[in-house]
PyMOL commands that place a pseudoatom at each C-alpha (Angstrom):
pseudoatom trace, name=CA, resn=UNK, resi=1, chain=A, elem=C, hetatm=0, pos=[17.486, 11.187, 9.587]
pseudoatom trace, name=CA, resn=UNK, resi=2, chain=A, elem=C, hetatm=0, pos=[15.656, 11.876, 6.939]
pseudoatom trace, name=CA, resn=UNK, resi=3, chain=A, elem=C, hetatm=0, pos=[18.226, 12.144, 4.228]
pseudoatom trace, name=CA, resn=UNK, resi=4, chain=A, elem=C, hetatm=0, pos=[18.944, 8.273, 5.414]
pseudoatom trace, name=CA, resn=UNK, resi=5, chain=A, elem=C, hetatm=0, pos=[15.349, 7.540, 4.883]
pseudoatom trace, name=CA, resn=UNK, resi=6, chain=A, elem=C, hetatm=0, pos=[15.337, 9.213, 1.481]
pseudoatom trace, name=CA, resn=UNK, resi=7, chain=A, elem=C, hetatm=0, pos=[18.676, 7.044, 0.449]
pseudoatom trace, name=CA, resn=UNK, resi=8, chain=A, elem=C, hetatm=0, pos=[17.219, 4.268, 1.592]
pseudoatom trace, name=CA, resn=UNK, resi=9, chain=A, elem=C, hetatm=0, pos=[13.736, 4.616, -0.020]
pseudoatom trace, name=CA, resn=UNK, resi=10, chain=A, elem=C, hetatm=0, pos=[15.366, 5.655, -3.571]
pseudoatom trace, name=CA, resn=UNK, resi=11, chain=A, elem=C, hetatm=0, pos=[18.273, 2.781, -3.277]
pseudoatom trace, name=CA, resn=UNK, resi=12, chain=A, elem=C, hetatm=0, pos=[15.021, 0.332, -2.739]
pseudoatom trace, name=CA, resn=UNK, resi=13, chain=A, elem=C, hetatm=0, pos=[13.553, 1.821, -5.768]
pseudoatom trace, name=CA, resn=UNK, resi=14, chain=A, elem=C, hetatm=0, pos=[15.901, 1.748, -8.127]
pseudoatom trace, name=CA, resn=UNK, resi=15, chain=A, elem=C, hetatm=0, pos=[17.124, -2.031, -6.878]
pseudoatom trace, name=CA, resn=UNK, resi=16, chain=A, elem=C, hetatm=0, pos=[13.338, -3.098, -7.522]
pseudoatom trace, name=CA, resn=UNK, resi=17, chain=A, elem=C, hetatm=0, pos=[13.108, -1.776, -11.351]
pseudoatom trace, name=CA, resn=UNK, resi=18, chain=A, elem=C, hetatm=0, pos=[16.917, -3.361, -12.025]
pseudoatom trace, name=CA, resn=UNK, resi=19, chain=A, elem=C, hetatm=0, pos=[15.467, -6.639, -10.406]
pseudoatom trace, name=CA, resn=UNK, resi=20, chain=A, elem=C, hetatm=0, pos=[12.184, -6.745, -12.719]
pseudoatom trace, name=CA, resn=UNK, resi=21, chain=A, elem=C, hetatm=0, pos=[14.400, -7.992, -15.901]
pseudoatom trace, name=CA, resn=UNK, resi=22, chain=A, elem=C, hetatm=0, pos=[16.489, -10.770, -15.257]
pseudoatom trace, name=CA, resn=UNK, resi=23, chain=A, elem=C, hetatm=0, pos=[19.988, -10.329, -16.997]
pseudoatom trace, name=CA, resn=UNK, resi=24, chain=A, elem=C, hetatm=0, pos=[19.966, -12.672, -19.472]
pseudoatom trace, name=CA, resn=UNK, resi=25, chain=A, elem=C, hetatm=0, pos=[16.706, -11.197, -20.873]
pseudoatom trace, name=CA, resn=UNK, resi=26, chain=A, elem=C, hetatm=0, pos=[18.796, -7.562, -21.060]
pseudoatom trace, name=CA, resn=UNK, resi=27, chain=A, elem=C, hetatm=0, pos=[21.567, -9.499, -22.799]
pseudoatom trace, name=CA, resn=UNK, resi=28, chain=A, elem=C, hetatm=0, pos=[19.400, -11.651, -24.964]
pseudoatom trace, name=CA, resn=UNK, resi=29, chain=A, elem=C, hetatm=0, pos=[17.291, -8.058, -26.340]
pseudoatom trace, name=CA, resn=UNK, resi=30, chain=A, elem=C, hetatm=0, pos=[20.928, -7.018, -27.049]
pseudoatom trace, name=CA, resn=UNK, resi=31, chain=A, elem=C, hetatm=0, pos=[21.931, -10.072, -29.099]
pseudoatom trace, name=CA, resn=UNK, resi=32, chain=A, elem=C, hetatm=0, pos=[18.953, -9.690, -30.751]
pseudoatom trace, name=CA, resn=UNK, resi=33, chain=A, elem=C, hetatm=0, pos=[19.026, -6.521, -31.727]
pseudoatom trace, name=CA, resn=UNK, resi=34, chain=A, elem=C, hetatm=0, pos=[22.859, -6.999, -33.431]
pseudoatom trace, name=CA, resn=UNK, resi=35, chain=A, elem=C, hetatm=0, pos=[21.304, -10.209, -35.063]
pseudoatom trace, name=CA, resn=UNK, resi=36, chain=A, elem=C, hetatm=0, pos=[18.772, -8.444, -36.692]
pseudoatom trace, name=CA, resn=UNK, resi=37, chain=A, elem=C, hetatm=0, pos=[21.397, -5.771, -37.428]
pseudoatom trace, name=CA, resn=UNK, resi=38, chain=A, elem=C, hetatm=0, pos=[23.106, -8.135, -39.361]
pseudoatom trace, name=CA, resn=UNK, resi=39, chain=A, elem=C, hetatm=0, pos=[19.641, -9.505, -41.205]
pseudoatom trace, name=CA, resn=UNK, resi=40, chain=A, elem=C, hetatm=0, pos=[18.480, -5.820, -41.792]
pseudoatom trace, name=CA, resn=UNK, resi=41, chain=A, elem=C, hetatm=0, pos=[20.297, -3.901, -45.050]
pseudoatom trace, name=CA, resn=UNK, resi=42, chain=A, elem=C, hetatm=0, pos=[21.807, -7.634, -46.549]
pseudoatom trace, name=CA, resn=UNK, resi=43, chain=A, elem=C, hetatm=0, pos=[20.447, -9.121, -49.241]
pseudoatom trace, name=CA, resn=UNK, resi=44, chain=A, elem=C, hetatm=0, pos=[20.577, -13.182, -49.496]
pseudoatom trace, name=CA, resn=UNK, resi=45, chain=A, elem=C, hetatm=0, pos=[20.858, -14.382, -52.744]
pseudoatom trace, name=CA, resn=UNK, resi=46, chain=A, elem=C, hetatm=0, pos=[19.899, -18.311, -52.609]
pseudoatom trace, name=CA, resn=UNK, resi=47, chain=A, elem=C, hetatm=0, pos=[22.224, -20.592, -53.638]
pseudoatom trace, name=CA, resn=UNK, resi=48, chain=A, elem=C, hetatm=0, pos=[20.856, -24.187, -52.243]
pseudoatom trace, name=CA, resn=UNK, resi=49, chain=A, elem=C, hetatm=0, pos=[17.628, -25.643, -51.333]
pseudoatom trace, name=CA, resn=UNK, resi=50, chain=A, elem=C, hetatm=0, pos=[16.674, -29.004, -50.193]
pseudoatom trace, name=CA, resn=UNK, resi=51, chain=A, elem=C, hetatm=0, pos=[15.269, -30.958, -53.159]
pseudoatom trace, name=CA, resn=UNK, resi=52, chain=A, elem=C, hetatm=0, pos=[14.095, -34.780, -52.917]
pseudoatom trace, name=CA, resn=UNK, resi=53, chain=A, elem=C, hetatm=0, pos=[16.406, -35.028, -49.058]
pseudoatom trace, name=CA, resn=UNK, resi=54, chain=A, elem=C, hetatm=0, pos=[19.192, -33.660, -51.323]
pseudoatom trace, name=CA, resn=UNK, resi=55, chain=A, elem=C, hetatm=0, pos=[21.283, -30.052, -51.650]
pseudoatom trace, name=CA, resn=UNK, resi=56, chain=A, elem=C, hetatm=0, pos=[20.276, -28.598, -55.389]
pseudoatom trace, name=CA, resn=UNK, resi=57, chain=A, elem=C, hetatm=0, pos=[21.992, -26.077, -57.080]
pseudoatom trace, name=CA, resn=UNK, resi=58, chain=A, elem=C, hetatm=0, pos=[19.446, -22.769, -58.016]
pseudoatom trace, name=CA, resn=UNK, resi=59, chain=A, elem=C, hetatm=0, pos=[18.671, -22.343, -61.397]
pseudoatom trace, name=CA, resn=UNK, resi=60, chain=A, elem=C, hetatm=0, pos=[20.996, -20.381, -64.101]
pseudoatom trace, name=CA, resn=UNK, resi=61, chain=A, elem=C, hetatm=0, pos=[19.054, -17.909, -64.471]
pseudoatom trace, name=CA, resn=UNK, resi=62, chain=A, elem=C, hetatm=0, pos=[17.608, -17.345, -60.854]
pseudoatom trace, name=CA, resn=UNK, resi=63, chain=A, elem=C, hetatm=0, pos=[16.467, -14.040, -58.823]
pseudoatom trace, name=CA, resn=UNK, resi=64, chain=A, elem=C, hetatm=0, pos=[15.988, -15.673, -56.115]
pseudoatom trace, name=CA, resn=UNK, resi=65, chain=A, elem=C, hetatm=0, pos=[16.708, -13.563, -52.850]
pseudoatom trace, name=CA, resn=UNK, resi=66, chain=A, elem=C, hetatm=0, pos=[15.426, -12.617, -49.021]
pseudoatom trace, name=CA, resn=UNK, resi=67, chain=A, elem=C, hetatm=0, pos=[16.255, -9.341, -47.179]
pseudoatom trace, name=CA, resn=UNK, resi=68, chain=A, elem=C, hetatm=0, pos=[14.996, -9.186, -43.432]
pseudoatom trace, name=CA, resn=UNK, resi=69, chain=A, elem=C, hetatm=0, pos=[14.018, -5.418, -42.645]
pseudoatom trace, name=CA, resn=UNK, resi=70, chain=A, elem=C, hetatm=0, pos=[12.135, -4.585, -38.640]
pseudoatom trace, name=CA, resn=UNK, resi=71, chain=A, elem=C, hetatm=0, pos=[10.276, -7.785, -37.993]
pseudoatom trace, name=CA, resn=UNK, resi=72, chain=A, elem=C, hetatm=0, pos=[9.197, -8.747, -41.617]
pseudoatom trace, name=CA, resn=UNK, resi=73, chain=A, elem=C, hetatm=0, pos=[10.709, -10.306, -44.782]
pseudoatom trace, name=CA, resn=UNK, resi=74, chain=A, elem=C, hetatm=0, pos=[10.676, -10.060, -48.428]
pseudoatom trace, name=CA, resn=UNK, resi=75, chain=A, elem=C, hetatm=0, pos=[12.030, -10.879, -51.693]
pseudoatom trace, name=CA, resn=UNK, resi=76, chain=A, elem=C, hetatm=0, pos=[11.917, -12.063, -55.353]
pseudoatom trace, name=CA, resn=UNK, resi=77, chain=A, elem=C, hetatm=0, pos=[11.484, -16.058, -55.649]
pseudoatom trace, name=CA, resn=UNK, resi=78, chain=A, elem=C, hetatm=0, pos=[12.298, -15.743, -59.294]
pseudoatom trace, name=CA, resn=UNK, resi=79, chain=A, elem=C, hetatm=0, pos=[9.155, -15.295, -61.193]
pseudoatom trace, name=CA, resn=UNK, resi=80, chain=A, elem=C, hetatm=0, pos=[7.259, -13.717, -57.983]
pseudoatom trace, name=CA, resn=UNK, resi=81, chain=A, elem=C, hetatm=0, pos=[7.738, -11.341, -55.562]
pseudoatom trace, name=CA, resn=UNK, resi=82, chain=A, elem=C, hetatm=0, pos=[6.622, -12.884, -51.553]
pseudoatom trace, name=CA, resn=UNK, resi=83, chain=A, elem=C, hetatm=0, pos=[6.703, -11.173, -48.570]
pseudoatom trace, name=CA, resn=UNK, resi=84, chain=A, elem=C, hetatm=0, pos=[5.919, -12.065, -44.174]
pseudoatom trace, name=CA, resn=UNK, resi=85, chain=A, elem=C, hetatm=0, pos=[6.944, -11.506, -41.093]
pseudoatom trace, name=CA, resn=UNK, resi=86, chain=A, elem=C, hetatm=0, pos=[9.200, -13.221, -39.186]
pseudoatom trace, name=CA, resn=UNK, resi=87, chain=A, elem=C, hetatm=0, pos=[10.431, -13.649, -35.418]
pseudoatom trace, name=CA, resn=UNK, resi=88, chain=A, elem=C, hetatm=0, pos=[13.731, -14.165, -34.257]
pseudoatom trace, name=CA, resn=UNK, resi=89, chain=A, elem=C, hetatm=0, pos=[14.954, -15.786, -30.715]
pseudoatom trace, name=CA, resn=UNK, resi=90, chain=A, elem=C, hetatm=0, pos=[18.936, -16.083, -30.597]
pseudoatom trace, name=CA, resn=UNK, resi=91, chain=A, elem=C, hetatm=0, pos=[19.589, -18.749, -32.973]
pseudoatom trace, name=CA, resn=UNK, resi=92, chain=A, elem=C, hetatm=0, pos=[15.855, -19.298, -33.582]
pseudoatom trace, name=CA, resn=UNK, resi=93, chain=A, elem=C, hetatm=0, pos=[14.153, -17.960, -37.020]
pseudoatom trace, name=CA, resn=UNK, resi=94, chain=A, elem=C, hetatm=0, pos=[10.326, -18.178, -37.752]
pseudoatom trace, name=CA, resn=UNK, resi=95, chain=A, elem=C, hetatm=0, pos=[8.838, -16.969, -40.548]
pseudoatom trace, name=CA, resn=UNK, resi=96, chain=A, elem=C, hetatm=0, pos=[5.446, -16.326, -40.950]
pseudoatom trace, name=CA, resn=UNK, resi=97, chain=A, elem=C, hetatm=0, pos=[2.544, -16.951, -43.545]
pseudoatom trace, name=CA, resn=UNK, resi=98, chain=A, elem=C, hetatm=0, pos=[3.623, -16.188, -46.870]
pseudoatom trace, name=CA, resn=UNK, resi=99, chain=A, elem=C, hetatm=0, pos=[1.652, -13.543, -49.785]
pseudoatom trace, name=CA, resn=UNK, resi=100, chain=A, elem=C, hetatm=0, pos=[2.807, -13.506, -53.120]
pseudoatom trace, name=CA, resn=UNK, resi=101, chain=A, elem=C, hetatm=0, pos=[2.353, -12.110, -56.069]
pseudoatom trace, name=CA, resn=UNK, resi=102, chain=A, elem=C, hetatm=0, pos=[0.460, -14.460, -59.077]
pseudoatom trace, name=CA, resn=UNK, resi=103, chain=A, elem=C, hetatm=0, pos=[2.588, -14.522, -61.863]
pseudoatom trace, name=CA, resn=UNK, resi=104, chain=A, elem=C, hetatm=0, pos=[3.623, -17.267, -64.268]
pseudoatom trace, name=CA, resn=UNK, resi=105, chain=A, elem=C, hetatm=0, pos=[6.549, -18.071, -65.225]
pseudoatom trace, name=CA, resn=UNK, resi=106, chain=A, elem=C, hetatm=0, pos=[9.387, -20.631, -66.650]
pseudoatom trace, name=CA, resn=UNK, resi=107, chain=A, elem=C, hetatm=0, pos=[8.416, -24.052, -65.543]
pseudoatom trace, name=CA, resn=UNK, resi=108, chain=A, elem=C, hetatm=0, pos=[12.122, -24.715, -63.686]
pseudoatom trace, name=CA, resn=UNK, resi=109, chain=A, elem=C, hetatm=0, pos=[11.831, -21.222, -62.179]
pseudoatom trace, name=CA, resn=UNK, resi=110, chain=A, elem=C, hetatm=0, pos=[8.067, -21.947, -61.033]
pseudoatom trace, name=CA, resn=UNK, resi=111, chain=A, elem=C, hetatm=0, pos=[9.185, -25.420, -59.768]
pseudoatom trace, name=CA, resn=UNK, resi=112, chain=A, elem=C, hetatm=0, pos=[12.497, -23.386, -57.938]
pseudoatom trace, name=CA, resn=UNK, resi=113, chain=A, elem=C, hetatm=0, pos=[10.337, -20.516, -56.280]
pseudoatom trace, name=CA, resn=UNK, resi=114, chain=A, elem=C, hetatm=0, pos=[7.666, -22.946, -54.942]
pseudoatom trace, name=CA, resn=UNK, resi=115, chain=A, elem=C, hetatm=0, pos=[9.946, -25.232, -53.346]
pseudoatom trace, name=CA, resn=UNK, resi=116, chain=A, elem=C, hetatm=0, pos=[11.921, -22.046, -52.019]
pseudoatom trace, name=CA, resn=UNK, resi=117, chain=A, elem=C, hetatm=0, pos=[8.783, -20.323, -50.635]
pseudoatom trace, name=CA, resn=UNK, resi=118, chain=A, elem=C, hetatm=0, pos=[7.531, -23.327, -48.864]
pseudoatom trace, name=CA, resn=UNK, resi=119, chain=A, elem=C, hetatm=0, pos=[10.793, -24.098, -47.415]
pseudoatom trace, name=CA, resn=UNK, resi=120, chain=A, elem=C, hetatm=0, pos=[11.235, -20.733, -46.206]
pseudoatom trace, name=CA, resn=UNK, resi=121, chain=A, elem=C, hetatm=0, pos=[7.854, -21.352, -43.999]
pseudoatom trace, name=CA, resn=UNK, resi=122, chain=A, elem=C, hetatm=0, pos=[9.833, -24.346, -42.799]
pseudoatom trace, name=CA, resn=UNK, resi=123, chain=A, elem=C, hetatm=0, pos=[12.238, -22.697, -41.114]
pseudoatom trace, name=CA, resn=UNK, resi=124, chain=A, elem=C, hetatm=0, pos=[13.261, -23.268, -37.403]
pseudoatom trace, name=CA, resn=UNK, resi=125, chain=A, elem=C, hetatm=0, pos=[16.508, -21.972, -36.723]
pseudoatom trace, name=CA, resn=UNK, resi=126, chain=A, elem=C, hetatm=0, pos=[19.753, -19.917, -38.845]
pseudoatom trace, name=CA, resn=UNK, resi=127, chain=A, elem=C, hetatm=0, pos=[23.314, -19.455, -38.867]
pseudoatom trace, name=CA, resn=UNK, resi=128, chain=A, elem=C, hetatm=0, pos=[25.207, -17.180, -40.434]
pseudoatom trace, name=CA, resn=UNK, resi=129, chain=A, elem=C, hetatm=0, pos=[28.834, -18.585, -41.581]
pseudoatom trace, name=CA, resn=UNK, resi=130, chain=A, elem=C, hetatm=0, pos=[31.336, -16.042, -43.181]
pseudoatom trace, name=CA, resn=UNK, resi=131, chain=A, elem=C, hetatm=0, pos=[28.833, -14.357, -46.317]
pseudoatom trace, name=CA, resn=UNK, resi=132, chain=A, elem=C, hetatm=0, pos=[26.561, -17.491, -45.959]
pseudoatom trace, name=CA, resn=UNK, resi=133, chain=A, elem=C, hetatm=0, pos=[23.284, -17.684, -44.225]
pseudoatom trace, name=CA, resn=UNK, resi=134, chain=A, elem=C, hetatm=0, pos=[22.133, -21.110, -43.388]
pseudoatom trace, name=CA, resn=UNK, resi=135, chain=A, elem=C, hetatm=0, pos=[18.617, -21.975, -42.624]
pseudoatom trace, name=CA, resn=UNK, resi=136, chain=A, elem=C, hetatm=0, pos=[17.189, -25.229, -40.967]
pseudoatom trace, name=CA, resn=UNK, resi=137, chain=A, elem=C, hetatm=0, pos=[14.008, -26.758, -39.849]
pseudoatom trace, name=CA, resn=UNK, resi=138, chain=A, elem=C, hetatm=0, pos=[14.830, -28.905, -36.966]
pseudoatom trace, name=CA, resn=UNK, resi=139, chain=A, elem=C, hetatm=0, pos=[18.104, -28.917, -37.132]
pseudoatom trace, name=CA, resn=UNK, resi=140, chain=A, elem=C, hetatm=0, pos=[18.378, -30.153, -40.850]
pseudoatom trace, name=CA, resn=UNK, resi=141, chain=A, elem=C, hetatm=0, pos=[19.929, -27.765, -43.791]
pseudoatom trace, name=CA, resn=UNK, resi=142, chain=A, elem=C, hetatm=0, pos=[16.982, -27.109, -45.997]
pseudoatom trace, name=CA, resn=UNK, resi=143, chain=A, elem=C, hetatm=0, pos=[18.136, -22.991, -47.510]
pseudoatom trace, name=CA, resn=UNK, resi=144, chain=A, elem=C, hetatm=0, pos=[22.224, -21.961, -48.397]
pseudoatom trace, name=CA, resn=UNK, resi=145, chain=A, elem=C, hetatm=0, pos=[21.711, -18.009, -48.721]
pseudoatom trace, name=CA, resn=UNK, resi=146, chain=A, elem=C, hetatm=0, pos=[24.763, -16.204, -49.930]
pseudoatom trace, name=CA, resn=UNK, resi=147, chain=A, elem=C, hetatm=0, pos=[24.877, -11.955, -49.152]
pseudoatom trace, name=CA, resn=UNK, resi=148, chain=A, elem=C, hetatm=0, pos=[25.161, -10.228, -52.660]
pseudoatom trace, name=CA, resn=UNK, resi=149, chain=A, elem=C, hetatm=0, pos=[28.290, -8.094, -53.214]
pseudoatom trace, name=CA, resn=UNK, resi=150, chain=A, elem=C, hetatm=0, pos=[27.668, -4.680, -52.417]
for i in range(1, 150): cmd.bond("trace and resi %d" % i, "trace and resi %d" % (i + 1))
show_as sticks, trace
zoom trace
């Protein structure tokens, strides 16, 4: 009898902690974590960035690029380096405040880096498409990130 008690009282137990998390919060936390697999170790070199409610080509001569790395971002804009955090819910992408470093520059490279870096803050939601990683804010393309080559 009280072997049956004991099954009972550790099958109640251990049904109670499963039941705490729901499912799609285990499966979510897993998505997540091979999203920000992918993000983590890439580099993104930019490519396109919402100019005047058009698509514009970077600059010749840009450095322009974003790596993700546990929970925070950071990169060259072309004449600065910038750096935040950022949060990430499935398909949703947040970045945080931005620092960056104060130095001048080439006027079209200035112009390129401060559009980039406030458009960055901008950012609602990604998608990654073959070596391309698109970034929107509310549901409009505003970044075109391709990864480097390796």
């Amino acid at each position: 009898m009280k072997k049956v008690l004991l099954i009972l009282a550790l099958s109640g137990f251990i049904i109670s902690c499963s039941a705490n998390e729901p499912m799609e919060t285990r499966s979510d936390s897993v998505r997540i974590e091979t999203i920000q697999k992918e993000f983590a170790g890439t580099t993104w070199k930019l490519s396109k960035y919402l100019s005047d409610d058009q698509l514009k080509d970077v600059t010749e001569t840009s450095k322009a690029d974003l790596k993700f790395e546990g929970g925070k971002f950071y990169g060259n804009g072309s004449v600065n380096r910038y750096f935040g955090s950022y949060t990430l819910n499935n398909s949703e992408l947040s970045m945080g405040r931005i620092g960056t470093t104060l130095m001048m520059g080439p006027e079209d490279a200035m112009q390129q880096e401060y559009a980039f870096t406030a458009l960055l803050q901008k950012v609602t939601s990604y998608e990654i498409v073959g070596e391309e990683l698109k970034l929107f804010s509310d549901g409009k393309l505003i970044l075109v990130l391709t990864e480097e080559n390796k």
